[in-house]
One Martini backbone bead per residue (centre of mass of N, CA, C, O) as a GRO file, in nm:
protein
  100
    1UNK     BB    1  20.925  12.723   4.519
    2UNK     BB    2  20.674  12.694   4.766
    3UNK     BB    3  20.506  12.402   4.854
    4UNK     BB    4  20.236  12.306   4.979
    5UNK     BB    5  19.944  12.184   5.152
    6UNK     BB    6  19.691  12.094   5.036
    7UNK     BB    7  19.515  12.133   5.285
    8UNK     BB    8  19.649  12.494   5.350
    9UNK     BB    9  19.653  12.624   5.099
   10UNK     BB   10  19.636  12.920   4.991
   11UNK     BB   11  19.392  13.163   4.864
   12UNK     BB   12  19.298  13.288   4.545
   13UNK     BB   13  19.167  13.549   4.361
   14UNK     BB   14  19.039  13.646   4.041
   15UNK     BB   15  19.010  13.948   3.902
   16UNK     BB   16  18.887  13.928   3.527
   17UNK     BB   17  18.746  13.956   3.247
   18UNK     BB   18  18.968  13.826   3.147
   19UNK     BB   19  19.005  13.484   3.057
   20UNK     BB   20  19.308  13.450   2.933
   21UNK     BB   21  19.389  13.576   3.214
   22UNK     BB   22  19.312  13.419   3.441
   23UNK     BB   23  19.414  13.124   3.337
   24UNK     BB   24  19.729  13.251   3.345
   25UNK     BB   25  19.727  13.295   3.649
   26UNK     BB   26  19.633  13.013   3.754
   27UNK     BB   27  19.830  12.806   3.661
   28UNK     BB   28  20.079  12.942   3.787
   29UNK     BB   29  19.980  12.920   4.089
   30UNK     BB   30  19.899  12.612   4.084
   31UNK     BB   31  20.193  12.532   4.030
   32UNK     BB   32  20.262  12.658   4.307
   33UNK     BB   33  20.001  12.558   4.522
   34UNK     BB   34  19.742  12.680   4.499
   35UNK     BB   35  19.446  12.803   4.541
   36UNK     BB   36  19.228  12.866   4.246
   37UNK     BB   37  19.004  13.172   4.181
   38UNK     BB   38  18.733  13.313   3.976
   39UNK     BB   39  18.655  13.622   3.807
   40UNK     BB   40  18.478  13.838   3.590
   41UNK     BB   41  18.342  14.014   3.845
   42UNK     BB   42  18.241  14.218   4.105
   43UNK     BB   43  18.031  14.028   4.178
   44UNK     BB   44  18.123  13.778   4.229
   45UNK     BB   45  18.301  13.835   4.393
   46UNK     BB   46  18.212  13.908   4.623
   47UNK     BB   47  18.031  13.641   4.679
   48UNK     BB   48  18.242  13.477   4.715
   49UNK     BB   49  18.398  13.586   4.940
   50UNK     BB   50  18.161  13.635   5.164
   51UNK     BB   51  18.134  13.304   5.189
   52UNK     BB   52  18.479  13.271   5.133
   53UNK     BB   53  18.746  13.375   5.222
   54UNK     BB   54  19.055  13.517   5.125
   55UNK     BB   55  19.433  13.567   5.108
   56UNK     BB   56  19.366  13.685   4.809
   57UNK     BB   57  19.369  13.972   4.576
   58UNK     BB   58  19.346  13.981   4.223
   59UNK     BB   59  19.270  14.296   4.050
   60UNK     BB   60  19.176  14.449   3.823
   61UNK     BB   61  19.163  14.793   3.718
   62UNK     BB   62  19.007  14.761   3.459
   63UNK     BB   63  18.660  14.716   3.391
   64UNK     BB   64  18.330  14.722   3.303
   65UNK     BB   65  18.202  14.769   3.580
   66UNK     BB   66  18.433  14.832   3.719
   67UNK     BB   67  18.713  14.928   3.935
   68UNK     BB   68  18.923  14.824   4.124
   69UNK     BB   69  18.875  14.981   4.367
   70UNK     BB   70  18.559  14.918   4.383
   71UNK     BB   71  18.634  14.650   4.436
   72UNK     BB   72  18.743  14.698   4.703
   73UNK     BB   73  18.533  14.867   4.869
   74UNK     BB   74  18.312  14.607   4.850
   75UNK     BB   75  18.508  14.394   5.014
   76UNK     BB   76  18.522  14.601   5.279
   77UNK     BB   77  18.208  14.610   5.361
   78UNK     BB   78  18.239  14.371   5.575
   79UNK     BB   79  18.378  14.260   5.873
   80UNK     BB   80  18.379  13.972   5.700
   81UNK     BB   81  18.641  14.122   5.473
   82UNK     BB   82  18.785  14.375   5.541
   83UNK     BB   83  19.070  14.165   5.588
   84UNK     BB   84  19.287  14.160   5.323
   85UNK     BB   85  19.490  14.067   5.060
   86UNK     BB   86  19.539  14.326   4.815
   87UNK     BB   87  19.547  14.352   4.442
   88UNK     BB   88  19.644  14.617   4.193
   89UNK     BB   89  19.624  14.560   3.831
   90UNK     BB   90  19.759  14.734   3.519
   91UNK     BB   91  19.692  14.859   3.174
   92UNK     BB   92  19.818  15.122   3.023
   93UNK     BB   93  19.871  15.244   2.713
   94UNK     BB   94  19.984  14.942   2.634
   95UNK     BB   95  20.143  14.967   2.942
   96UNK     BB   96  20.271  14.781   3.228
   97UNK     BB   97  20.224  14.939   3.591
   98UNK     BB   98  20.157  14.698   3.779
   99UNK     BB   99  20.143  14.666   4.130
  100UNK     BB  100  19.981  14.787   4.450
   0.00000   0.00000   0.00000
């Protein structure tokens, strides 16, 4: 993998309610030289983002408070952060039906 020049590494944003799923994503990008933060739910990532967008939004799809759809919708919902790259992945029926 391409590692990056620490002042312009790309920003990776995750939401995800599970910490341990956070964590392990958090390190595989780190490792490949992303800047990783996180999100535990949909206000906070929100919140986050509209501080200062990020490059990429990876967001589970089924989470205690939202689903991924309504978090992208949360997210697309304002002019400054209308655009940019969202992933939604999730496991349904204890299978792994990967990312959209």
């Amino acid at each position: 993998m391409m590692k990056f020049n620490p002042q312009t590494r790309p920003r990776i944003l995750l939401v995800d309610d599970e910490t341990e799923l956070r964590m392990l994503t958090e390190m595989i990008f780190s490792d490949e030289g992303y800047e990783v933060s996180h999100a535990a739910d949909v206000k906070e990532a929100v919140r986050l983002h509209r501080e200062n967008p990020f490059d990429l939004i990876i967001a589970e799809l089924i989470m205690k408070d939202r689903n991924g759809f309504e978090t992208l919708a949360e997210l697309f919902s304002t002019e400054k952060t209308a655009f940019f790259p969202f992933r939604i992945c999730g496991v349904l029926s204890g299978r792994h039906h990967g990312c959209k």
